[in-house]
C-alpha positions as CSV (number, residue, x, y, z in Angstrom):
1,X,-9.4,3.8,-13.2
2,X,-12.2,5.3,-15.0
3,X,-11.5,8.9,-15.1
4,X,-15.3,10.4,-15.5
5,X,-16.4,7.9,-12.4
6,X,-13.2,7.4,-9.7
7,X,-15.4,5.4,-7.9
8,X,-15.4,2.7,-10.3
9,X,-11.5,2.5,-9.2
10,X,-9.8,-0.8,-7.9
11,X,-6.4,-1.6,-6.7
12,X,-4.8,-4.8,-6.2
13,X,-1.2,-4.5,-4.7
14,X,1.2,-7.4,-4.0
15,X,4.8,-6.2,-2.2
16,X,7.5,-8.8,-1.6
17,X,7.9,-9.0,2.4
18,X,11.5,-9.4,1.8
19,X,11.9,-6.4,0.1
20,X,12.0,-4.5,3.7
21,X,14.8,-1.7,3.4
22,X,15.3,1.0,5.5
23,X,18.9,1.6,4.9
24,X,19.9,-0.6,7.9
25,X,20.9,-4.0,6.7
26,X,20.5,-5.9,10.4
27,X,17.4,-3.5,11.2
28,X,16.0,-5.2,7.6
29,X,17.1,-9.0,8.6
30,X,15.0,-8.6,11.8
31,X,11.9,-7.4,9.9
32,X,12.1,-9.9,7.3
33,X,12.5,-12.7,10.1
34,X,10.0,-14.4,12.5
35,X,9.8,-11.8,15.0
36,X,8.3,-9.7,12.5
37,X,6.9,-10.1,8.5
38,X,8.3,-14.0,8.4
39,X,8.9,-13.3,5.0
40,X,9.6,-16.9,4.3
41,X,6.8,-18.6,5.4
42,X,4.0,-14.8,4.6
43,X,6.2,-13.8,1.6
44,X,4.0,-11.1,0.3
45,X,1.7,-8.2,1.9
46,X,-1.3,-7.5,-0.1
47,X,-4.0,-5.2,-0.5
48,X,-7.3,-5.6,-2.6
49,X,-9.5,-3.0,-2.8
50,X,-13.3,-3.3,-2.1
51,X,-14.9,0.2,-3.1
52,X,-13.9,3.6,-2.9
53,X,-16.1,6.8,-2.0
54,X,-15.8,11.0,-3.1
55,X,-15.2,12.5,0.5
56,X,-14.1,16.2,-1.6
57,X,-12.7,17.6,-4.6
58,X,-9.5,15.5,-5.1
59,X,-10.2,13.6,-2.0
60,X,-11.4,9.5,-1.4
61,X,-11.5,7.0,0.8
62,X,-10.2,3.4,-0.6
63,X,-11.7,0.4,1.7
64,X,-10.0,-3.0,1.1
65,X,-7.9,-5.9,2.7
66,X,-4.9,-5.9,3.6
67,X,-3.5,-9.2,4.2
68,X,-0.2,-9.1,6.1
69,X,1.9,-11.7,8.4
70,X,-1.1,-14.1,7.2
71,X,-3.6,-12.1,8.6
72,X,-6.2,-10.3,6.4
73,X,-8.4,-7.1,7.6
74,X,-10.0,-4.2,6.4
75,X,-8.5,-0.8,6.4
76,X,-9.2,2.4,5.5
77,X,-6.8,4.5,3.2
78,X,-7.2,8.4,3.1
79,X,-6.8,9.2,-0.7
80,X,-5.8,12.5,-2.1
81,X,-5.5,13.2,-6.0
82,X,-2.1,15.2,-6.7
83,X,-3.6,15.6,-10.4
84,X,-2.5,14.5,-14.2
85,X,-0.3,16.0,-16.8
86,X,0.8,14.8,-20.1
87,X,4.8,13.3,-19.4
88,X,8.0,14.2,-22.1
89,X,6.9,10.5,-23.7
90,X,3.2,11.7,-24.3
91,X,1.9,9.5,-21.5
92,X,-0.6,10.4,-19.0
93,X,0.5,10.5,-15.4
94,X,-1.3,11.3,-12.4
95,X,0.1,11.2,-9.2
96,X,-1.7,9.9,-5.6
97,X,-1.3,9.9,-1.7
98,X,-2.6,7.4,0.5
99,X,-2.5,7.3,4.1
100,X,-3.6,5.3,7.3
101,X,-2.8,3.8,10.3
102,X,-2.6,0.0,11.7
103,X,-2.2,-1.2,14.8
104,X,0.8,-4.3,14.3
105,X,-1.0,-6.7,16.7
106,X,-4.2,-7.0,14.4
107,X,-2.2,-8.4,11.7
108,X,0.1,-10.6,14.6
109,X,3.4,-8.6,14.8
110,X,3.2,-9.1,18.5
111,X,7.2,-8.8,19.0
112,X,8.8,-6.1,21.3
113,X,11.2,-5.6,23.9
114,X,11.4,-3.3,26.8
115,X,14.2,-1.0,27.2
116,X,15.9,-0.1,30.1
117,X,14.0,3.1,30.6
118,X,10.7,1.1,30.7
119,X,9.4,2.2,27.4
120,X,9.4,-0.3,24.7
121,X,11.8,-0.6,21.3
122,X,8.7,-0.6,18.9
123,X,5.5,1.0,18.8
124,X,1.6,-0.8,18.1
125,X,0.5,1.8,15.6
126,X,2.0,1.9,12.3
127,X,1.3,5.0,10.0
128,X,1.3,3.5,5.8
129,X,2.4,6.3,4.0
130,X,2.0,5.7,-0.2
131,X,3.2,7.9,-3.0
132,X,1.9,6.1,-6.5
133,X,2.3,7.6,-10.2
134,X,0.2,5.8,-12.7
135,X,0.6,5.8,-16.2
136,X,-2.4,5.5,-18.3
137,X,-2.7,2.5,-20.2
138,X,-2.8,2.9,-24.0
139,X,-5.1,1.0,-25.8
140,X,-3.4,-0.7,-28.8
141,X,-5.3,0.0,-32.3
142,X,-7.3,-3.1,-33.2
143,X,-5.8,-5.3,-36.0
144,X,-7.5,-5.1,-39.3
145,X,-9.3,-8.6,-40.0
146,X,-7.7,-10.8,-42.7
């Protein structure tokens, strides 16, 4: 990220899809299987970023693809700087949120099931919710020349 120009940004994320955990071990088994992520034969979700635009002090909007289940499309994250501070180690690290919302059929996690009440056991929309901390890459001195 270049600090004096954010719009210069990219982002390139890779997340294992069988790295699902929500604290419920058969709940995680399901979403890694076919019915859902198929993490063996789709094994990673990914996003690549495209550009990204000042919509306010602090505040951007990060267009990319995501590529999930197989399926790539564009989305739209909601950006929102949290700001930078020198860490104990001397590092810089500044903190982001990013937010938006899918719907799970675009990507072809089609599954469900109806409940006895006549509603349905999961929902189409699905709000992505991401906390990042970046450390700032140090540049190493350049050797001196033999």
């Amino acid at each position: 990220m270049d600090e004096r120009d954010p719009s210069r940004a990219t982002v390139d994320v890779s997340i294992e899809a069988a790295s699902v955990d929500t604290g419920v071990e058969q709940r995680d088994t399901h979403l890694r299987s076919a019915d859902f992520f198929d993490a063996e034969r789709y094994p990673t979700l990914a996003f690549k970023s495209k550009r990204i635009e000042k919509t306010g002090e602090g505040s951007y909007q990060l267009f990319g693809d995501l590529t999930m289940h197989g399926v790539t499309r564009p989305v739209t994250l909601e950006v929102e700087f949290a700001g930078s501070a020198k860490d104990p180690w001397g590092g810089v690290r500044a903190g982001f949120s990013a937010r938006t919302t899918i719907d799970r059929r675009d990507f072809g996690l089609t599954y469900n099931q109806l409940l006895e009440t006549g509603g349905v056991v999961v929902g189409e929309k699905v709000e992505i919710g991401i906390e990042v901390e970046a450390v700032k890459q140090v540049e190493a001195p350049a050797s001196a020349a033999a």
